[in-house]
C-alpha positions in Angstrom: 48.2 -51.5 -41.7 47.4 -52.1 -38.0 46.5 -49.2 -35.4 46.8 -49.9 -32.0 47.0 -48.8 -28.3 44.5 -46.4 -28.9 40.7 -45.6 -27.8 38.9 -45.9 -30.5 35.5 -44.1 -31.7 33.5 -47.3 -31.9 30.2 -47.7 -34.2 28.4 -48.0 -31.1 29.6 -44.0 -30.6 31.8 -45.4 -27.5 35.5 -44.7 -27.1 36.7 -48.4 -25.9 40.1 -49.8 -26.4 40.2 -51.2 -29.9 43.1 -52.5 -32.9 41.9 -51.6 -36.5 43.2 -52.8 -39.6 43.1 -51.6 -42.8 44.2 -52.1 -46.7 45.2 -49.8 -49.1 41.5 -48.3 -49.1 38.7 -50.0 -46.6 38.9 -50.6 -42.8 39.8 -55.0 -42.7 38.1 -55.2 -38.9 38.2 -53.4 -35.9 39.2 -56.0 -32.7 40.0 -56.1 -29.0 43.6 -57.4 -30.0 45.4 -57.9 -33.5 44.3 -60.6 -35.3 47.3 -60.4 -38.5 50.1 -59.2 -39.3 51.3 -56.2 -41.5 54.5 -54.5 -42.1 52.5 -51.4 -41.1 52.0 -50.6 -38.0 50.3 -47.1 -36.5 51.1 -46.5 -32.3 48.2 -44.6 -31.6 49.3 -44.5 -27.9 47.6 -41.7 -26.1 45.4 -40.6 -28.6 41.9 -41.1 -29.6 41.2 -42.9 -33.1 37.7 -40.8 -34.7 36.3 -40.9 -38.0 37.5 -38.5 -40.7 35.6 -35.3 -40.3 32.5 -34.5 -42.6 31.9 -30.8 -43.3 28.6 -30.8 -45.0 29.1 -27.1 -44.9 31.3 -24.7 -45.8 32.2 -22.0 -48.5 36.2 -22.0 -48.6 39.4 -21.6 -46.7 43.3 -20.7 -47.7 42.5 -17.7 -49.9 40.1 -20.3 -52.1 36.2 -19.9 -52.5 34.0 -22.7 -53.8 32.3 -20.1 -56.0 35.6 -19.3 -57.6 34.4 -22.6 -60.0 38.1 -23.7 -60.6 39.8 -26.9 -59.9 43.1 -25.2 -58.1 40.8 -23.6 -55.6 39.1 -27.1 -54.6 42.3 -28.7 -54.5 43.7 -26.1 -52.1 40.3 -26.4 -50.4 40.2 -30.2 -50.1 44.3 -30.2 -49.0 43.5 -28.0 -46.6 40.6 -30.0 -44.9 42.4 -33.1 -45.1 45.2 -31.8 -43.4 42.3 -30.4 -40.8 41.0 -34.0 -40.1 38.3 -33.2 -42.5 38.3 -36.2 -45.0 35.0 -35.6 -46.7 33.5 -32.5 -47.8 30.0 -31.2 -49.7 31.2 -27.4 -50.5 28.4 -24.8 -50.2 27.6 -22.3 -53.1 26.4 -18.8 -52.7 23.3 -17.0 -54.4 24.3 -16.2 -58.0 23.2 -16.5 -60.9 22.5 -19.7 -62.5 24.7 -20.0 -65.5 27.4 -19.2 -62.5 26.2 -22.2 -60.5 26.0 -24.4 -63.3 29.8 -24.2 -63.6 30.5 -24.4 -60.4 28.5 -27.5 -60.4 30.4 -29.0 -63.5 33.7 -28.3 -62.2 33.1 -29.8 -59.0 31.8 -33.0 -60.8 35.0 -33.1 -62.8 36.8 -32.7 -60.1 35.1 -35.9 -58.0 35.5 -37.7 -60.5 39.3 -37.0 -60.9 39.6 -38.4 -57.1 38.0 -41.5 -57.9 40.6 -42.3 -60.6 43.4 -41.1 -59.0 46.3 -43.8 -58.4 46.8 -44.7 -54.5 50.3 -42.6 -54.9 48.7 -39.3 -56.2 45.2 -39.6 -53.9 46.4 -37.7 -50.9 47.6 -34.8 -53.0 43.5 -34.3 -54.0 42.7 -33.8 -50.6 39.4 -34.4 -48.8 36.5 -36.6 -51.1 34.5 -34.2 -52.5 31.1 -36.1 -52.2 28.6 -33.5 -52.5 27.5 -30.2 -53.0 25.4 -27.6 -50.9 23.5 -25.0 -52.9 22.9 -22.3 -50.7 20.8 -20.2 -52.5 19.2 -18.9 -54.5 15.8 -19.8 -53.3 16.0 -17.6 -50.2 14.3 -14.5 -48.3 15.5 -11.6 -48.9 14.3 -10.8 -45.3 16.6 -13.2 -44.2 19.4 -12.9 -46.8 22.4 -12.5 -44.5 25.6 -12.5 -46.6 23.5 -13.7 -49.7 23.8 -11.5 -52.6 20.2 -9.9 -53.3 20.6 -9.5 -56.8 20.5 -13.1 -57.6 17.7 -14.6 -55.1 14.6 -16.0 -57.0 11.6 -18.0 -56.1 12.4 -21.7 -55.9 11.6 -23.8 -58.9 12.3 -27.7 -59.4 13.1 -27.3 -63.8 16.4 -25.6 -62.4 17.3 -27.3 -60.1 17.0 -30.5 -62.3 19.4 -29.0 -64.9 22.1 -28.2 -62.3 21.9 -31.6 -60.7 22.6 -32.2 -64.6 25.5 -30.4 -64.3 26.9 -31.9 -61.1 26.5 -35.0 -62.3 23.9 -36.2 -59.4 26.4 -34.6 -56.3 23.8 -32.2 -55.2 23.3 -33.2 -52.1 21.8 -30.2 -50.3 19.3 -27.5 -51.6 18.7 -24.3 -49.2 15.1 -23.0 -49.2 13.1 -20.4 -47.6 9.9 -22.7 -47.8 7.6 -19.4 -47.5 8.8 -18.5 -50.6 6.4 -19.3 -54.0 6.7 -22.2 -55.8 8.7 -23.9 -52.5 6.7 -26.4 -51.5 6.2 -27.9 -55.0 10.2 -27.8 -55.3 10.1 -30.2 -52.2 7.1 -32.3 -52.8 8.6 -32.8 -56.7 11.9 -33.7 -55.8 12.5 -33.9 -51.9 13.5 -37.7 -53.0 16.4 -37.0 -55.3 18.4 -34.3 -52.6 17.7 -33.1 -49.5 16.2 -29.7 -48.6 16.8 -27.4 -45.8 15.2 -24.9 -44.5 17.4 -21.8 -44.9 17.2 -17.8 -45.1 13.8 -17.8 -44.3 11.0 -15.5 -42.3 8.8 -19.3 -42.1 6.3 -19.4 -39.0 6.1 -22.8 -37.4 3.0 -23.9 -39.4 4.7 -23.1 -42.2 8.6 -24.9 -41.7 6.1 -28.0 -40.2 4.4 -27.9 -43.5 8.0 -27.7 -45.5 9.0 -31.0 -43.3 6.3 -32.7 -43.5 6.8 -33.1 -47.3 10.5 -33.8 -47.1 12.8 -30.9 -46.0 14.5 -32.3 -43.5 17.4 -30.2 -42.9 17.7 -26.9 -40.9 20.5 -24.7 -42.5 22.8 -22.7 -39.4 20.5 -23.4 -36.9 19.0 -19.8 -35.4 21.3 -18.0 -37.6 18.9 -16.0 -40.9 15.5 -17.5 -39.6 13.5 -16.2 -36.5 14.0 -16.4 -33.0 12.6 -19.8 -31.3 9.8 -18.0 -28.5 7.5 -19.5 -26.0 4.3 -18.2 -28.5 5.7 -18.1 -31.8 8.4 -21.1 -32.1 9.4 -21.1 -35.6 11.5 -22.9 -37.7 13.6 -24.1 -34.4 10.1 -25.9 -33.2 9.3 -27.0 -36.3 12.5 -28.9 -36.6 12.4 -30.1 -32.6 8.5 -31.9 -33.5 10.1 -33.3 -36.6 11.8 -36.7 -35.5 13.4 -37.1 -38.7 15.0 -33.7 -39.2 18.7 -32.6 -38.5 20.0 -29.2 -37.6 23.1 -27.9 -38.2 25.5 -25.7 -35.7 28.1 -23.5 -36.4 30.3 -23.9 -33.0 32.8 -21.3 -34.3 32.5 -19.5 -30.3 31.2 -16.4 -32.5 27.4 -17.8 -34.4 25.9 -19.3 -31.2 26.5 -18.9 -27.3 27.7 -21.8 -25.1 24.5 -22.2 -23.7 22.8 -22.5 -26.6 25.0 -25.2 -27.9 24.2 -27.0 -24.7 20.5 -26.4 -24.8 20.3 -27.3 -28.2 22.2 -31.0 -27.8 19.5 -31.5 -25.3 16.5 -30.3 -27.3 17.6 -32.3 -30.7 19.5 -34.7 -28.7 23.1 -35.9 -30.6 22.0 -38.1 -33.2 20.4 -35.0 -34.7 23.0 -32.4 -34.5 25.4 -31.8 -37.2 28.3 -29.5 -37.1 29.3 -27.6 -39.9 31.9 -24.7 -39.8 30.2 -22.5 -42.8 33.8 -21.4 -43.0 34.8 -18.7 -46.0 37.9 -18.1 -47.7 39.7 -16.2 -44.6 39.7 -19.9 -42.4 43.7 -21.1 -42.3 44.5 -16.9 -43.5 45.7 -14.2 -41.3 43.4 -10.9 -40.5 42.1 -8.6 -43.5 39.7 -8.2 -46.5 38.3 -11.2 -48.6 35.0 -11.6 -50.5 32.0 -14.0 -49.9 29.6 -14.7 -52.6 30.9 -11.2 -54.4 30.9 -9.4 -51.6 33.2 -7.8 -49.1 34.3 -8.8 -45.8 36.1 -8.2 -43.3 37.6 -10.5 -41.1 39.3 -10.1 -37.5 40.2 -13.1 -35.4 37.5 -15.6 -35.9 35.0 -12.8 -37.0 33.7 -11.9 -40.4 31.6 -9.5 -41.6 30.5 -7.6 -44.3 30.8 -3.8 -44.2 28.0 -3.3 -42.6 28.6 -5.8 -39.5 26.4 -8.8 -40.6 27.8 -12.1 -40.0 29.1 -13.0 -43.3 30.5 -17.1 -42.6 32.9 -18.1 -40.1 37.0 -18.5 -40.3 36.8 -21.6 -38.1 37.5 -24.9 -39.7 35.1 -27.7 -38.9 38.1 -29.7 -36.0 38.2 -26.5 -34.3 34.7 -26.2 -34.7 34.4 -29.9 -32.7 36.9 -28.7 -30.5 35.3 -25.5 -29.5 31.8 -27.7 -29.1 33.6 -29.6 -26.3 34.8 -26.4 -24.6 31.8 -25.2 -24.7 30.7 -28.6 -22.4 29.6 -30.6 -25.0 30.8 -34.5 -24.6 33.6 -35.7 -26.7 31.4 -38.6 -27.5 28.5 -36.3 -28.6 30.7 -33.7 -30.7 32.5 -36.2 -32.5 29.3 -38.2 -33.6 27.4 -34.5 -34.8 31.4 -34.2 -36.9 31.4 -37.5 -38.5 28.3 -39.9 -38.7 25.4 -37.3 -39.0 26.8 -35.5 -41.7 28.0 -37.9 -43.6 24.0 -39.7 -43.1 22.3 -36.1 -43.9 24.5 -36.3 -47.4 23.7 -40.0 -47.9 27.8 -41.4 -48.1 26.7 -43.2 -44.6 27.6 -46.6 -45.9 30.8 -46.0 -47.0 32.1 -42.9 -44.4 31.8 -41.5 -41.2 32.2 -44.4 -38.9 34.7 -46.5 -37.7 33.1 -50.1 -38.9 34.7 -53.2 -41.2 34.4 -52.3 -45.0 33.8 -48.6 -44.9 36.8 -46.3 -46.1 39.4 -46.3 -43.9 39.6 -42.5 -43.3 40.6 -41.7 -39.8 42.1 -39.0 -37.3 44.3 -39.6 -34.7 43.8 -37.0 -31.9 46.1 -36.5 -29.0 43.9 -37.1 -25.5 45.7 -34.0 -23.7 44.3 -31.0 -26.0 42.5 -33.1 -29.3 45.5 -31.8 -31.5 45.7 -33.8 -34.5 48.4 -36.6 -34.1 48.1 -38.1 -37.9 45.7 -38.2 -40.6 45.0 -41.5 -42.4 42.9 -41.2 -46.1 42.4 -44.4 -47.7 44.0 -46.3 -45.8 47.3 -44.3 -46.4 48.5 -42.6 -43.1 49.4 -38.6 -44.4 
């Protein structure tokens, strides 16, 4: 297939003027002019060509929750993102218990592995890769628990986390941890080189999250959101993660987590390469207004709002392209908001080499966004234009 006419996200994170070709699965080249010929041909007049979004985390949309451990509700869940410009996904768990988590873990695996066999024809119809998955919890504060179910936090420890990556068949990609918590910073030092830590749900001083880093965590979960406030004597996790070079933060741009100006201040602070924006979406994103559940408990959603009965925050019902969208509202440059929805995420998961940037031998997944208000044009997966 050849797409042309249209600016095009480049690896260089430019939007230049640029013809890309593809097979049946990998991006062929991406040149000034086209250099072949195919009986496919994409006009992507108008538009600008970006990477396929990765959502590195989220907890469901379209009625579905990750936690609901079945393989209708991640294919609902993956068809959903796809058709969202979100091509690649690592679902977040909740705090439960662990035999709960372990299945969760397995069915996701099955399910990953069902994509990768899948026949070009039947592909689309699995929706976004599933290359990963979150565990948010349980090693948390309760301080800081937010929407996490208290009855099921526990003090981090490495021998189960081994035997769920066991279950997932090596896709844990992410691990949530309040690093305060006992036993935490032997969990990182032991295995901070098989999956990636963030520092999560946690009541962590400075010295502390600095500490956490320094031995491997290198991931802040929902930036100021469950973890304390970032002050001119006492500045936290947030400083920690600013003095660590090698550390990426995520955002939740939903117009409801964080304020504009803090989106804008915080792009400066961590500069682009090291934002990442998730959408932490639960099972109300793509739904109308009412009552759905988050980790086993209730919530309440109105608009873009949800909360549990008590008011907390319980997730967002904002999918990760109106999440990007909202980012560049908000005054953040297209450039910068596309890169933090594409190539960090898919580098803080590891998949960097095959997704999340528009380059010659990487998967040719691919969203084609209209220039006057970034609605979504097409969707390409695998070469295969949806």
């Amino acid at each position: 297939m050849i797409i042309q006419n249209g600016t095009v996200f480049t690896k260089d994170c430019r939007f230049e003027q640029k013809t890309i070709l593809t097979d049946a699965e990998r991006i062929l080249a991406v040149e000034s002019t086209a250099d072949g010929t195919s009986s496919e041909v994409l006009d992507a007049t108008d538009c600008y060509v970006i990477p396929g979004l990765t959502d590195v985390h989220f907890h469901g949309c379209v009625g579905y929750d990750f936690c609901d451990g079945t393989e209708e509700a991640l294919q609902a869940m993956a068809v959903y993102e796809l058709k969202n410009g979100v091509t690649t996904i690592c679902p977040a768990s909740m705090t439960l218990a662990e035999e709960t988590l372990a299945g969760i873990c397995k069915t996701a695996a099955g399910y990953a592995s069902r994509q990768q066999a899948a026949d070009p024809a039947s592909r689309a119809g699995l929706g976004a890769s599933l290359k990963g998955i979150n565990l948010e919890g349980p090693f948390l504060s309760f301080a800081k628990k937010g929407a996490q179910n208290p009855a099921y936090l526990q003090k981090p420890n490495a021998p189960m986390l081994h035997r769920l990556q066991e279950c997932a068949n090596g896709l844990v990609k992410l691990v949530a941890i309040a690093p305060e918590e006992d036993g935490a910073m032997d969990c990182i030092r032991e295995l901070a080189s098989e999956m990636t830590f963030s520092v999560a749900h946690t009541t962590a001083d400075y010295e502390t999250a600095r500490k956490a880093m320094e031995l491997g965590a290198k991931h802040v979960t929902h930036l100021y959101n469950a973890m304390p406030p970032f002050t001119h004597r006492d500045p936290g996790v947030i400083g920690a993660a600013a003095d660590t070079s090698d550390c990426d933060v995520e955002l939740i741009c939903d117009g409801v987590h964080i304020s504009a100006p803090v989106v804008r201040s915080t792009f400066k602070l961590f500069g682009d390469d090291r934002v990442i924006l998730i959408s932490d979406s639960m099972m109300a994103t793509g739904m109308k207004d009412g009552r759905y559940a988050l980790g086993g408990q209730p919530v309440i959603v109105k608009g873009n709002l949800a909360t549990l009965e008590d008011g907390t925050i319980a997730g967002s019902a904002t999918n990760l392209m109106d999440c990007m969208r909202t980012a560049v509202k908000m005054g953040i440059p297209l450039e910068s908001a596309v890169k933090a929805a594409t190539i960090n995420p898919a580098r803080s998961i590891g998949i960097d080499k095959e997704y999340g940037s528009i380059v010659a031998g990487k998967h040719a997944n691919l969203v084609l966004l209209n220039k006057k208000d970034l609605s979504i044009k097409a969707v390409v997966l695998e070469g295969k234009v949806l």
